[in-house]
FIMI-761448 format. One record per residue: x, y negated, z negated of N, C-alpha, C in turn; residue in three letters. Coordinates in steps of 0.05 Angstrom, whole numbers, plus 5000, padded with zeros to 4 digits. Layout:
BEGIN
   n_c1   n_c2   n_c3   ca_c1   ca_c2   ca_c3   c_c1   c_c2   c_c3    aa
      X      Y      Z       X       Y       Z      X      Y      Z   ALA
...
***
This chain:
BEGIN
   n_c1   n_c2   n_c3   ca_c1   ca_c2   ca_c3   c_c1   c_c2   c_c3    aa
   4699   5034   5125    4713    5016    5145   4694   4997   5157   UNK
   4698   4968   5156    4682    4954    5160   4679   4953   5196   UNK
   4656   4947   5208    4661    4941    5238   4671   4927   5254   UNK
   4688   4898   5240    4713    4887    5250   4733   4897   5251   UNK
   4738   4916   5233    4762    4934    5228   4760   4955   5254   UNK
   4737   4970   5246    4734    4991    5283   4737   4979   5305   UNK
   4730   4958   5307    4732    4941    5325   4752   4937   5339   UNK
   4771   4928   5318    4810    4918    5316   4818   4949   5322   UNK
   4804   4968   5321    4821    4998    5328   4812   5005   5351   UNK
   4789   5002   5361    4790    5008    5397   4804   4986   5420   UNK
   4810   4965   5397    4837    4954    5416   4863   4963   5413   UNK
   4877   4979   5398    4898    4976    5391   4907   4998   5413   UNK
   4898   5003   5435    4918    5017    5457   4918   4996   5476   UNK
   4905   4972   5471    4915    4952    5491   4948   4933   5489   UNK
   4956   4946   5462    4981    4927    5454   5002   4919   5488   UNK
   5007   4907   5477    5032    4891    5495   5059   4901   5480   UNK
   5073   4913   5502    5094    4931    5488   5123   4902   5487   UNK
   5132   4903   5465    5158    4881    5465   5174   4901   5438   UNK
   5205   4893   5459    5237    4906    5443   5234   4888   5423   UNK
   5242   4900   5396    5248    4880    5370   5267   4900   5366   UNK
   5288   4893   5357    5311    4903    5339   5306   4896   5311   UNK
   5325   4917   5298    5328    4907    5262   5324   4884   5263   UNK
   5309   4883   5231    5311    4855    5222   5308   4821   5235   UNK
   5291   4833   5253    5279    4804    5260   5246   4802   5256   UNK
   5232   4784   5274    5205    4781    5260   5196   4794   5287   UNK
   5169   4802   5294    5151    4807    5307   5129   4790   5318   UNK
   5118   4781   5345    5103    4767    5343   5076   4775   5351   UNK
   5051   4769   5344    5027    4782    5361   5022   4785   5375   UNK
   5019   4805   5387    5010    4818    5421   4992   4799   5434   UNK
   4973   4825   5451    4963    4806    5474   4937   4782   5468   UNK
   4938   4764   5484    4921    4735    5479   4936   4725   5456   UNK
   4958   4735   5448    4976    4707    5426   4958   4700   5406   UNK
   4933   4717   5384    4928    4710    5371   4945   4687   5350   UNK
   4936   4669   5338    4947    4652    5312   4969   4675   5300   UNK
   4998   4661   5295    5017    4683    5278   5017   4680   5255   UNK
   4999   4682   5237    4992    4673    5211   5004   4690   5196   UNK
   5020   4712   5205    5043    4739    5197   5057   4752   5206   UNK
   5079   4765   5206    5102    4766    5218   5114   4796   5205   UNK
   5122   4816   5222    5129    4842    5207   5159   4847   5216   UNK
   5170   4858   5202    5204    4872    5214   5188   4894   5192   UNK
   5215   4912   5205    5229    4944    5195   5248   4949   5184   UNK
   5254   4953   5157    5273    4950    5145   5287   4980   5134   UNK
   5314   4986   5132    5323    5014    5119   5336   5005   5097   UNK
   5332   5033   5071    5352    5038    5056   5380   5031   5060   UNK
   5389   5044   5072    5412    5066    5081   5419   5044   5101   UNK
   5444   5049   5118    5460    5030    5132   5459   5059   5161   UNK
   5452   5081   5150    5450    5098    5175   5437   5124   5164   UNK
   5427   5134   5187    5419    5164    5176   5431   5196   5182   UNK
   5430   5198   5160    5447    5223    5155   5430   5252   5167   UNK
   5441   5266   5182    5430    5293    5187   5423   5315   5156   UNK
   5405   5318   5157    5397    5348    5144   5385   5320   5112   UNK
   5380   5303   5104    5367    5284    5088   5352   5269   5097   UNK
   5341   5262   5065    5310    5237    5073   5318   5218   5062   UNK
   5310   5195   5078    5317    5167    5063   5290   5147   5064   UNK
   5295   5126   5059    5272    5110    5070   5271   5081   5083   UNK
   5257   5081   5099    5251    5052    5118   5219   5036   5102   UNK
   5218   5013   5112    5196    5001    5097   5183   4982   5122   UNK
   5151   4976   5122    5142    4952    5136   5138   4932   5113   UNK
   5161   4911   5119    5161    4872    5109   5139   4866   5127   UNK
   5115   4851   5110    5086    4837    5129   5093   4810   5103   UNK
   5105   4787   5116    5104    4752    5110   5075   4744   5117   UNK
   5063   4738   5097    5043    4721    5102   5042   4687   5097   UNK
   5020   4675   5116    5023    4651    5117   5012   4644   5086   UNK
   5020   4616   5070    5007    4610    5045   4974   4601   5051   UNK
   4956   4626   5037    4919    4623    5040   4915   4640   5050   UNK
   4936   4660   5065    4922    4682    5080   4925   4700   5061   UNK
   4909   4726   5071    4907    4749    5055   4912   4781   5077   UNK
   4919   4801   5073    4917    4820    5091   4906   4838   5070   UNK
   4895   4878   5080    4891    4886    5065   4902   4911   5058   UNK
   4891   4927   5031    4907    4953    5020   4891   4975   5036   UNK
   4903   4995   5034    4898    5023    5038   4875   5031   5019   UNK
   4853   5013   5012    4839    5027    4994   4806   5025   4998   UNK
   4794   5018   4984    4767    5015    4983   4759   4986   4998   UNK
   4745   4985   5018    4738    4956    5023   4710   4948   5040   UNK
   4698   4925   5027    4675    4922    5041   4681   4909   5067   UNK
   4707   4892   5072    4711    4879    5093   4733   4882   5103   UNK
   4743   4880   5127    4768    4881    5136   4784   4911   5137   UNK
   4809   4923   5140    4810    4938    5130   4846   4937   5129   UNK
   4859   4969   5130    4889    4968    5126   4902   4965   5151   UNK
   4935   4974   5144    4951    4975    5174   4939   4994   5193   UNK
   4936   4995   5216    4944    5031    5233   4965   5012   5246   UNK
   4986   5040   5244    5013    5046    5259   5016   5071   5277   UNK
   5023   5067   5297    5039    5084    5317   5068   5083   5317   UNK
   5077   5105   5308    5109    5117    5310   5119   5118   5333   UNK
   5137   5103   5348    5157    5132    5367   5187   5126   5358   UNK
   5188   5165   5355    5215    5174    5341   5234   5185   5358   UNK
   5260   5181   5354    5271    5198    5367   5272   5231   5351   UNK
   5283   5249   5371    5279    5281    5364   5291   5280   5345   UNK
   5276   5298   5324    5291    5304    5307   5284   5293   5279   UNK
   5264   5272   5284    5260    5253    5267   5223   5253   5258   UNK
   5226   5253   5233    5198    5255    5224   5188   5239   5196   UNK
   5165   5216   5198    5162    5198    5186   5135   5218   5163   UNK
   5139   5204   5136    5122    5217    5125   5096   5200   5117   UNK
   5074   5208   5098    5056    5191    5091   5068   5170   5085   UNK
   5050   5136   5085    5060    5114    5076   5056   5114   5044   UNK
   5070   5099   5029    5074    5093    5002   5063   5061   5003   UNK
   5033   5066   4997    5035    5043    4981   5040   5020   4961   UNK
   5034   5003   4954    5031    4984    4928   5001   4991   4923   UNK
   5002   4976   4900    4976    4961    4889   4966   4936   4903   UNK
   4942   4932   4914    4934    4912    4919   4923   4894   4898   UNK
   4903   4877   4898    4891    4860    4884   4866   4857   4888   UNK
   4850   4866   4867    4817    4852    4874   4804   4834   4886   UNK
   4792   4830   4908    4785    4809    4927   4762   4804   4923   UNK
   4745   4794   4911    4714    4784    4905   4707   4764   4925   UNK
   4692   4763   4942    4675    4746    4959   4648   4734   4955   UNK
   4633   4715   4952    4614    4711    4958   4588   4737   4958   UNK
   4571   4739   4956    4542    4761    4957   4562   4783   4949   UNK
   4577   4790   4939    4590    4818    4923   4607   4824   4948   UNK
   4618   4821   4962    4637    4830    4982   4661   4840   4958   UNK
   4668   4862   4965    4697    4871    4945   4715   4886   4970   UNK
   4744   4868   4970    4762    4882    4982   4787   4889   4967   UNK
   4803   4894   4974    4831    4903    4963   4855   4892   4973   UNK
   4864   4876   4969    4880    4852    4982   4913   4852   4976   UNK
   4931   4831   4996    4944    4827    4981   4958   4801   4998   UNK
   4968   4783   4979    4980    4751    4988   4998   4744   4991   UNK
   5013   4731   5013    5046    4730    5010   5059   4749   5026   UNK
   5065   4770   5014    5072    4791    5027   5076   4825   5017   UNK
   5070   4842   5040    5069    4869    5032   5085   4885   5043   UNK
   5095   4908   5023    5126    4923    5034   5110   4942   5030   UNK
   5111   4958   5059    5097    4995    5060   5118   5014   5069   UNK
   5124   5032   5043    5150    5044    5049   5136   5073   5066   UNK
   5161   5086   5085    5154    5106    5093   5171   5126   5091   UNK
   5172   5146   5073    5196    5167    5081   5203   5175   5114   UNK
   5233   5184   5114    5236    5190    5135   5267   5212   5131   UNK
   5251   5239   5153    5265    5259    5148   5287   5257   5175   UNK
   5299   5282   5165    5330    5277    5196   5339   5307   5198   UNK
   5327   5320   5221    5345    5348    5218   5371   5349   5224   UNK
   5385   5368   5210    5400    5379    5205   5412   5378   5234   UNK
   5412   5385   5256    5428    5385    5281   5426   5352   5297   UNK
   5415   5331   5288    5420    5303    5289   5443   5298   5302   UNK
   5446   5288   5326    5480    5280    5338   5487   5260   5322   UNK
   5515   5265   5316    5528    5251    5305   5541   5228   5318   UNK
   5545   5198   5305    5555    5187    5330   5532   5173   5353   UNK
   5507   5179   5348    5484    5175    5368   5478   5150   5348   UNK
   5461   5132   5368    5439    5101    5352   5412   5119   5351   UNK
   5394   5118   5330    5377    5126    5336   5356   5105   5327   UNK
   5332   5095   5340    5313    5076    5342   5285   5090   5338   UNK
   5275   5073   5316    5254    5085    5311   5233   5053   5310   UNK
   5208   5064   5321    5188    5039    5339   5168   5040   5317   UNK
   5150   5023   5315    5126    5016    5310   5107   5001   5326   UNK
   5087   5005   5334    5066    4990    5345   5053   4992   5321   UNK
   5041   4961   5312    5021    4956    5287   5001   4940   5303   UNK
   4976   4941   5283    4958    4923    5283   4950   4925   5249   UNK
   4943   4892   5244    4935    4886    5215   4914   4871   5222   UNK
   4901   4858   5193    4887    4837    5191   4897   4822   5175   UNK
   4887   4795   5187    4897    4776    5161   4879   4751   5163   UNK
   4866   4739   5133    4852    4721    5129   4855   4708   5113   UNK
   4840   4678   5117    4837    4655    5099   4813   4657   5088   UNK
   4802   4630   5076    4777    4634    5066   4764   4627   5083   UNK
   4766   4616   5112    4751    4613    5135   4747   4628   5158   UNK
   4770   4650   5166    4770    4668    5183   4792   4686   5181   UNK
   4787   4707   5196    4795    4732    5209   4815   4723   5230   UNK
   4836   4732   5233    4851    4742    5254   4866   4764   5253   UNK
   4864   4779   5282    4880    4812    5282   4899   4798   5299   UNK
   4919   4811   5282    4954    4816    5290   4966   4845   5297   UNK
   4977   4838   5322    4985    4863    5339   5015   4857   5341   UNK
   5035   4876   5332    5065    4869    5337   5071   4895   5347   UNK
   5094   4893   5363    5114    4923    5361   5136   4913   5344   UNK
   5153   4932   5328    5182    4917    5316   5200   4954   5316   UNK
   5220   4948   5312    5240    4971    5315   5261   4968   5289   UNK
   5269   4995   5292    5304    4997    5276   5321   5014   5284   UNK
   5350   5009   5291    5369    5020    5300   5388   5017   5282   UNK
   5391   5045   5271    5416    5047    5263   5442   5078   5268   UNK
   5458   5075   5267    5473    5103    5276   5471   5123   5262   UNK
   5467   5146   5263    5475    5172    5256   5507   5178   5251   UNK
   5511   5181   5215    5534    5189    5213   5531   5210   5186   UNK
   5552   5215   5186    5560    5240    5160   5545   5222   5142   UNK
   5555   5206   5131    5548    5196    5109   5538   5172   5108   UNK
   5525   5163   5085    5510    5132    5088   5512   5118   5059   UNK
   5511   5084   5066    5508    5076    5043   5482   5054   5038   UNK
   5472   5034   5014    5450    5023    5018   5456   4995   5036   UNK
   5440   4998   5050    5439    4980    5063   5435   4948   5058   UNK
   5434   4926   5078    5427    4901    5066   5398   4899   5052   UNK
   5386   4912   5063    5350    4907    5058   5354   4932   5031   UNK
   5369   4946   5023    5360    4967    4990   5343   4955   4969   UNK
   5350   4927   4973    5342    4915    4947   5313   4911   4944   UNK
   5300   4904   4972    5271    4892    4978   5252   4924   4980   UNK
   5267   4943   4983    5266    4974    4978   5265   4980   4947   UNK
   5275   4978   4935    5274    4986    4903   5263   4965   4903   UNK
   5256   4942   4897    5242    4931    4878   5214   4939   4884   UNK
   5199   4945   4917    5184    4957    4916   5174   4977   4899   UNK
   5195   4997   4900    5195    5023    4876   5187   5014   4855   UNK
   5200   4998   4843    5188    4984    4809   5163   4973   4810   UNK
   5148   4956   4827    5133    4957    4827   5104   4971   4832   UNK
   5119   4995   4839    5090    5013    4840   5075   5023   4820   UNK
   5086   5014   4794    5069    5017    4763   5081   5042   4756   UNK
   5077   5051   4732    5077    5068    4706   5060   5099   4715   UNK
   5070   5108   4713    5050    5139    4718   5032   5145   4691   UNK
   5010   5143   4691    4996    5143    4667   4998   5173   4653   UNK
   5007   5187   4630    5022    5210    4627   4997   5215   4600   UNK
   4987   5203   4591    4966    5202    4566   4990   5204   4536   UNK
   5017   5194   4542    5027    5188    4514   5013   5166   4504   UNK
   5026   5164   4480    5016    5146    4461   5015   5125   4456   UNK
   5048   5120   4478    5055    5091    4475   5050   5079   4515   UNK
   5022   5086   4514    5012    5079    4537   4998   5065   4541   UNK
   4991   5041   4545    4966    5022    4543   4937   5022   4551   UNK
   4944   5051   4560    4914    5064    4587   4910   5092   4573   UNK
   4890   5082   4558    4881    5116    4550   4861   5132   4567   UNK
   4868   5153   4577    4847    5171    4597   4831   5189   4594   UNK
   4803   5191   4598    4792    5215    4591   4764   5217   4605   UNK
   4758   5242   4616    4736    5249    4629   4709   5255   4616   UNK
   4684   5243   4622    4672    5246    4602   4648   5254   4632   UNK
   4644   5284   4645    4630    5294    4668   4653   5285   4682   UNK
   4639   5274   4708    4652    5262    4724   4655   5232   4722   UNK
   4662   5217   4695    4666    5189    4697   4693   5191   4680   UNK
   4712   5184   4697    4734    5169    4685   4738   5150   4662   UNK
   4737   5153   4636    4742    5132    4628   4768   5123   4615   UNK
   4767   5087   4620    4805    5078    4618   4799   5059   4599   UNK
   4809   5057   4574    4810    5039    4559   4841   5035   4555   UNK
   4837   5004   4534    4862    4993    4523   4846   4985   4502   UNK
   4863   4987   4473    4849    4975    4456   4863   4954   4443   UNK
   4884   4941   4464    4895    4921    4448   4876   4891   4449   UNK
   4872   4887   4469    4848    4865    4482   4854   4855   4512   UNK
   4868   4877   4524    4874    4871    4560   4853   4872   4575   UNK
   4843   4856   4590    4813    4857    4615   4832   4880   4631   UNK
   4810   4908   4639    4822    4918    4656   4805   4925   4688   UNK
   4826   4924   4709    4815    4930    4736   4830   4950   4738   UNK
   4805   4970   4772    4816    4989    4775   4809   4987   4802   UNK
   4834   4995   4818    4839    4989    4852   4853   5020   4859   UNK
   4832   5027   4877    4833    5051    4883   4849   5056   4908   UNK
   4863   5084   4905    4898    5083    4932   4891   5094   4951   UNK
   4899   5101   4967    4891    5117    5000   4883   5144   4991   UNK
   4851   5149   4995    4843    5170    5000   4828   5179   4981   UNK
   4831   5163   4960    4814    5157    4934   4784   5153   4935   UNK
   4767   5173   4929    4742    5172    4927   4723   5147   4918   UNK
   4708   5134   4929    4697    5108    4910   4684   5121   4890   UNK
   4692   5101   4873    4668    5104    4844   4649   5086   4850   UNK
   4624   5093   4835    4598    5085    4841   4608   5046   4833   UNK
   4583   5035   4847    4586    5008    4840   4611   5001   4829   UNK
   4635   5005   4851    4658    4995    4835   4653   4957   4840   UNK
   4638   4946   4854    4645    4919    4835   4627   4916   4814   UNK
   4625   4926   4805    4620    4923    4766   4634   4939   4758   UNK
   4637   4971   4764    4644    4992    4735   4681   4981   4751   UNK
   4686   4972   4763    4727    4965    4775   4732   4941   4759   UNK
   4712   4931   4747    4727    4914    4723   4710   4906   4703   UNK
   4732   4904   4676    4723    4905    4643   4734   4886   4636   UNK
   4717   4871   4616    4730    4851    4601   4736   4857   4571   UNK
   4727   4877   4571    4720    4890    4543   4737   4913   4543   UNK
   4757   4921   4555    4780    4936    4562   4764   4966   4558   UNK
   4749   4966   4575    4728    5001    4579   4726   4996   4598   UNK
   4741   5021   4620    4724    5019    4644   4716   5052   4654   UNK
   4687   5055   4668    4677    5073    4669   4680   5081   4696   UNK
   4690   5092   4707    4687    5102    4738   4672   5131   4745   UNK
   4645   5126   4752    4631    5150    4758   4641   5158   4777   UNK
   4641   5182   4793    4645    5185    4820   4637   5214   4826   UNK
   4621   5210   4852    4599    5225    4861   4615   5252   4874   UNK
   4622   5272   4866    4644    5286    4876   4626   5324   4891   UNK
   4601   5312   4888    4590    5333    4893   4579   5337   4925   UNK
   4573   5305   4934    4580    5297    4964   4605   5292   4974   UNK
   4630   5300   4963    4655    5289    4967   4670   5312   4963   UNK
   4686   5309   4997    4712    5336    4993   4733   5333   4976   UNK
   4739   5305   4967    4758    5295    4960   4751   5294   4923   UNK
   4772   5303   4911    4770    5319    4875   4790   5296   4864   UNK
   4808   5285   4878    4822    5272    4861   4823   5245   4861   UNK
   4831   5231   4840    4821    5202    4837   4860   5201   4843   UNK
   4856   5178   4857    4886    5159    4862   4883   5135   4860   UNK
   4896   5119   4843    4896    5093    4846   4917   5079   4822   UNK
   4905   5054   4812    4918    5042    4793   4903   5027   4771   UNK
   4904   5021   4746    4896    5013    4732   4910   4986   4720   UNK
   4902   4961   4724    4915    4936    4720   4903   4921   4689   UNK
   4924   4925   4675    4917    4900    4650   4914   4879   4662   UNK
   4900   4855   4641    4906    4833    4656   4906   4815   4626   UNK
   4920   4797   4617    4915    4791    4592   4898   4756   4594   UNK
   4879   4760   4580    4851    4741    4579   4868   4715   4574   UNK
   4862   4693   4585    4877    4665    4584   4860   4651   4560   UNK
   4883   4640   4538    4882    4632    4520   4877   4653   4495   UNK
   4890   4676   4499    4898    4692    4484   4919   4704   4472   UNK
   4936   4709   4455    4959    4715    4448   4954   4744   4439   UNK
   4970   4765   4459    4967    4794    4457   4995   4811   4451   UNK
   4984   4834   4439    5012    4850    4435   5025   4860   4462   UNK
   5052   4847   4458    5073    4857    4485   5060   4891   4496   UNK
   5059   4899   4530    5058    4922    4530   5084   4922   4553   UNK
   5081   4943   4557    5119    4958    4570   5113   4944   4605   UNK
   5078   4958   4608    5078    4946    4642   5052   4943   4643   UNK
   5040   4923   4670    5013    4925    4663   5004   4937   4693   UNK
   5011   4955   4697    5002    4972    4717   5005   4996   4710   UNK
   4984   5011   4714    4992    5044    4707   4982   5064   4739   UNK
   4989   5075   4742    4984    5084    4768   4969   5119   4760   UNK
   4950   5117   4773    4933    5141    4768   4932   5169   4787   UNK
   4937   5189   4777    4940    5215    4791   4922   5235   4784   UNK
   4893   5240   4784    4882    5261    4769   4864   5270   4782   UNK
   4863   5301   4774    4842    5321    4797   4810   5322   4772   UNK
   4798   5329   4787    4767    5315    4775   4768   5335   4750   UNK
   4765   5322   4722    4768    5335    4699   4787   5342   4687   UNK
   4812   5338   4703    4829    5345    4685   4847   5321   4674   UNK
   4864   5319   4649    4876    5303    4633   4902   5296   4647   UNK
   4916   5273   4637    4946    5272    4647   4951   5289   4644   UNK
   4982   5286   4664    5004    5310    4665   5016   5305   4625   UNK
***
């Protein structure tokens, strides 16, 4: 975590508390930083059902040049922190990320980025004795970052969602910006055949090839151990990539992340199914 980032977190109990309802934008807290991004709270579902899980998502619009960042490995900047308040009864689970994007800077800076905009889904559970008939509102206080190629600014919003508790539910207006999320979270890399990402441990180094001729990167997910010198061994042009990783100073056994084709410009390559494969593996062992 870089020290602008710690920085942006011993402020974040200074927020400026402001009501947002569904589906509107959010604006930055206190001193009115530049709004170079804008968040709402979006649901599945049109309501939530007692005794099921459904899911809500954070929409982050970015301005065109800015950048904010992933949940993953970074020399600069860093991810969301969020503060929940739920009503009873109600319980938010880990966030679901995306894939970010490789961020190369100047003197080797490597972050994990993403442009435009980013959807962070969050499960969300509902007990079973839930009143029926009740609104129930669920809050966020955020703080992000977000940059150009000239500066930094931290964004502080609150935003909310209200919707009723009933028997039953259907998808809501926002489902769609919800699943397509889902699709895009890449391919579960399974070590079939007709997979573009072949896996295999060779000690403790990961290695991910393609042997059709795809450049491959690898952007590591929340909680994901770094591999040594990932800006060199995090991307191949030569579709080999080696990820050592030091697991003997590290509590943490399992690699998470994603593995991105990328196909070399001015090349004509064989069709593959997706070019994201998303990675799940405990240190040494093979796909599921």
């Amino acid at each position: 975590m870089g020290i602008l980032h710690r920085s942006l977190a011993a402020g974040f109990t200074a927020l400026t508390a402001m009501t947002l309802h569904a589906h509107t934008h959010a604006q930055p807290g206190f001193d009115d930083p530049p709004a170079h991004s804008s968040v709402r709270l979006i649901a599945e579902m049109d309501a939530f059902t007692p005794g099921t899980s459904t899911t809500i998502a954070a929409v982050f619009d970015l301005d065109k040049g800015w950048h904010t960042y992933a949940d993953s490995v970074n020399d600069s900047g860093g991810p969301l922190l969020i503060n929940w308040a739920l009503p009873d009864g109600f319980e938010i689970g880990e966030a679901i990320w995306p894939a970010g994007h490789r961020h190369v800077q100047a003197g080797g800076v490597l972050d994990h980025t993403f442009d435009d905009r980013l959807v962070v889904l969050f499960p969300v559970s509902v007990d079973d004795d839930a009143e029926i008939g009740s609104d129930a509102v669920i809050s966020a206080s955020m703080e992000w970052l977000v940059c150009d190629a000239n500066q930094c600014v931290p964004q502080f919003a609150e935003a909310s969602l209200e919707l009723p508790v009933k028997r039953t539910s259907e998808s809501g207006p926002d489902a769609p910006v919800i699943r397509k999320t889902r699709t895009e979270m890449g391919k579960l890399a399974t070590g079939a055949r007709t997979d573009a990402v072949i896996l295999e441990w060779k000690g403790d180094t990961l290695i991910a090839r393609n042997l059709m001729g795809y450049e491959l990167e690898f952007i590591p997910g929340p909680g994901c151990p770094a591999p040594e010198d990932l800006l060199e061994s995090g991307y191949a042009e030569d579709g080999k990539l080696e990820l050592a990783f030091d697991f003997e100073d590290n509590s943490k056994t399992e690699v998470v992340g994603w593995v991105r084709l990328i196909a070399p410009k001015g090349k004509s390559l064989p069709p593959i199914e997706t070019d994201l494969y998303m990675i799940r593996l405990q240190r040494g062992e093979g796909p599921a």
